[in-house]
C-alpha positions as CSV (number, residue, x, y, z in Angstrom):
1,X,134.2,41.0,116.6
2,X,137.1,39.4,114.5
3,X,140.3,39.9,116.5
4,X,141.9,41.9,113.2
5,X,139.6,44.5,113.8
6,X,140.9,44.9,117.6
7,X,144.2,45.9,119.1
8,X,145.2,45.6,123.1
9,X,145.5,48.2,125.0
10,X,145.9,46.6,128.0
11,X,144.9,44.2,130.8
12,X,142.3,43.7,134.2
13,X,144.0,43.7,137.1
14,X,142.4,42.8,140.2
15,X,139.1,43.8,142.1
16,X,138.5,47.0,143.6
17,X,136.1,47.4,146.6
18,X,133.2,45.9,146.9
19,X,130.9,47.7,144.0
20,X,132.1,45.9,141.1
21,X,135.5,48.3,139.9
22,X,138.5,46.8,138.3
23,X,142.1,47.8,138.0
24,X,142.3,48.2,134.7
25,X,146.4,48.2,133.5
26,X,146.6,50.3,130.1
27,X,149.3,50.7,127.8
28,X,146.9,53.1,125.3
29,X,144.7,55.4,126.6
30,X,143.3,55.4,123.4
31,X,139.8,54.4,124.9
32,X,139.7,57.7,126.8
33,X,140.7,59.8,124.2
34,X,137.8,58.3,122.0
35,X,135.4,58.8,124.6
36,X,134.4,55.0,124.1
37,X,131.0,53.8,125.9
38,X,132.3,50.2,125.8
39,X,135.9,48.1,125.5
40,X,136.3,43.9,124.4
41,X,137.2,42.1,126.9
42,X,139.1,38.3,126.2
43,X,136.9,36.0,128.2
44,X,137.4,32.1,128.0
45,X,138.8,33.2,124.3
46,X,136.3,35.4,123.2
47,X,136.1,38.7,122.3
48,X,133.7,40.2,124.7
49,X,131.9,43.8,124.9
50,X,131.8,45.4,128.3
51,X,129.8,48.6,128.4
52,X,131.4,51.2,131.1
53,X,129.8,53.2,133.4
54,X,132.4,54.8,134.8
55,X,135.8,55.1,135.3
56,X,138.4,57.2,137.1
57,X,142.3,57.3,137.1
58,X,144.4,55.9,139.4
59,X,147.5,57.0,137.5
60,X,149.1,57.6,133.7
61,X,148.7,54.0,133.8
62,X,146.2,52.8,135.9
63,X,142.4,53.1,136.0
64,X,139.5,51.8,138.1
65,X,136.4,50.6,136.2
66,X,132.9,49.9,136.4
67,X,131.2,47.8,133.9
68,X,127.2,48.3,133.6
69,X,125.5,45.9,135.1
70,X,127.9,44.3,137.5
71,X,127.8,45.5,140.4
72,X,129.6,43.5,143.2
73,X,133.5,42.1,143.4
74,X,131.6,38.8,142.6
75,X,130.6,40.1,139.5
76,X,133.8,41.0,138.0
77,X,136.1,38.4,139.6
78,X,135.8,36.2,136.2
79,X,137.3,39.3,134.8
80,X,140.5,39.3,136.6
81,X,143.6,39.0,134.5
82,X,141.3,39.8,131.1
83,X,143.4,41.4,128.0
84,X,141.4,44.8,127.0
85,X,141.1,45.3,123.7
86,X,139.8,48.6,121.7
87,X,138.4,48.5,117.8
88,X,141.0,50.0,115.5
89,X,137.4,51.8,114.0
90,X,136.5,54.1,117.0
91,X,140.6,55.1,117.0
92,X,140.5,58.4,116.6
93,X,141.6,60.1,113.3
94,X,145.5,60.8,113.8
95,X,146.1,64.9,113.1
96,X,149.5,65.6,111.8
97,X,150.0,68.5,114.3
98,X,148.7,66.7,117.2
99,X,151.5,65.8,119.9
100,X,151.1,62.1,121.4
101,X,152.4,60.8,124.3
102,X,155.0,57.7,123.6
103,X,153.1,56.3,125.2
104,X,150.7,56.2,122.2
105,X,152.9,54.6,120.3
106,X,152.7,50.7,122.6
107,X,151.3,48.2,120.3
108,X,152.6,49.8,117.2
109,X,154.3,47.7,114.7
110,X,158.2,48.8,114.2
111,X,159.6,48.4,110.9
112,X,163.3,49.2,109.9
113,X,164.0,50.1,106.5
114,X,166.7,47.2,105.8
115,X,165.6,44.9,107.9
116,X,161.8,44.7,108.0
117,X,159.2,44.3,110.5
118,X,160.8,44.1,113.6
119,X,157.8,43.5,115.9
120,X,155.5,45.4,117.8
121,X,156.1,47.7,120.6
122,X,155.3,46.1,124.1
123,X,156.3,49.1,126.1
124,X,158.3,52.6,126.5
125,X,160.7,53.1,128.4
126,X,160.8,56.7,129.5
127,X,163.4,56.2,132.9
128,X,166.0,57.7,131.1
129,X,166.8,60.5,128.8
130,X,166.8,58.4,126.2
131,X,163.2,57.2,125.1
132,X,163.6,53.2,124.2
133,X,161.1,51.3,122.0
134,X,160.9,47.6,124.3
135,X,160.0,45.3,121.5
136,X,160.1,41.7,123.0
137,X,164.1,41.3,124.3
138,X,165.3,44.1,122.5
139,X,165.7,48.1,123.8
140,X,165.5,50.4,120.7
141,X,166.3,54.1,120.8
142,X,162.9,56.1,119.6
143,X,165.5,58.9,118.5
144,X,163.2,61.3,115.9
145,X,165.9,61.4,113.6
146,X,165.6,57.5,112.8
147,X,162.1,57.6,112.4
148,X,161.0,57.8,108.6
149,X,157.3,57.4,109.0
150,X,154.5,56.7,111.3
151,X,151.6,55.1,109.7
152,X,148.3,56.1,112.9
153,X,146.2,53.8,110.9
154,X,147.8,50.5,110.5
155,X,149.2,51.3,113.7
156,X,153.3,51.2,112.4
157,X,156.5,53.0,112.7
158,X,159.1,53.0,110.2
159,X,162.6,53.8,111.0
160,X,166.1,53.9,109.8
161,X,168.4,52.0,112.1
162,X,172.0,52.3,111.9
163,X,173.7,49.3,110.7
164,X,174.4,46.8,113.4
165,X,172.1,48.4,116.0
166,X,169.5,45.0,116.0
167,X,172.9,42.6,115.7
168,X,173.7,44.1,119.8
């Protein structure tokens, strides 16, 4: 698996009991909504598939799960600390009238229109009113009215910031 044909979508975090679950940290569930039997793991620098056999939610966030074939905490402790990866081919078709999460939109590409590519989207920050794109340093408003286009395939946002927002 060539690591353009992948995207994160999140990380392992620790061990879970003694039957060979995982934490697993997501910023897309994107793997859930697919209904994926497997997700690439990043182990020693290589792209890795792990088939699950089950999985449960711990919160919007959070899951627990269990690989086949491993089957103890010993198992999976080489795991630990693993980024997660899905294939941009098993993401599901974007519908127009759908309504995402903003969630959804972590690991995005942001464009402005004068500007360019800004980066990509490491988080959302939903704690206040106002919804912010976290895009390495920088906090940008994800107000509807800037956005100009959103591109589900490659994964990108375009939007029309107002002069002198990035300069702050």
């Amino acid at each position: 698996m060539n690591e353009s044909e992948v995207y994160r979508i999140g990380q392992i975090g620790r061990t879970h009991g003694v039957k060979g679950e995982v934490t697993f940290n997501f910023t897309d569930d994107v793997w859930d909504r697919a209904e994926s039997e497997y997700l690439f793991l990043r182990v020693e620098g290589i792209l890795v598939p792990f088939f699950i056999e089950e999985y449960r939610f711990r919160s919007d966030s959070t899951a627990l799960v269990k690989f086949l074939d491993y089957d103890t905490a010993e198992d999976v402790q080489f795991l630990v600390g693993c980024e997660v990866f899905f294939p941009h081919s098993l993401t599901p078709e974007a519908d127009e009238e759908a309504e995402y999460t903003w969630r959804y939109f972590t690991g995005f590409s942001l464009y402005d229109e004068k500007a360019g590519l800004i980066g990509t989207i490491d988080r959302i920050d939903e704690s206040t009113q106002n919804i912010l794109f976290q895009v390495g340093e920088r906090l940008i408003p994800a107000t509807e009215e800037w956005i100009k286009d959103i591109n589900h395939k490659e994964r990108s946002i375009h939007m029309a910031l107002p002069e002198g927002l990035l300069d702050l």
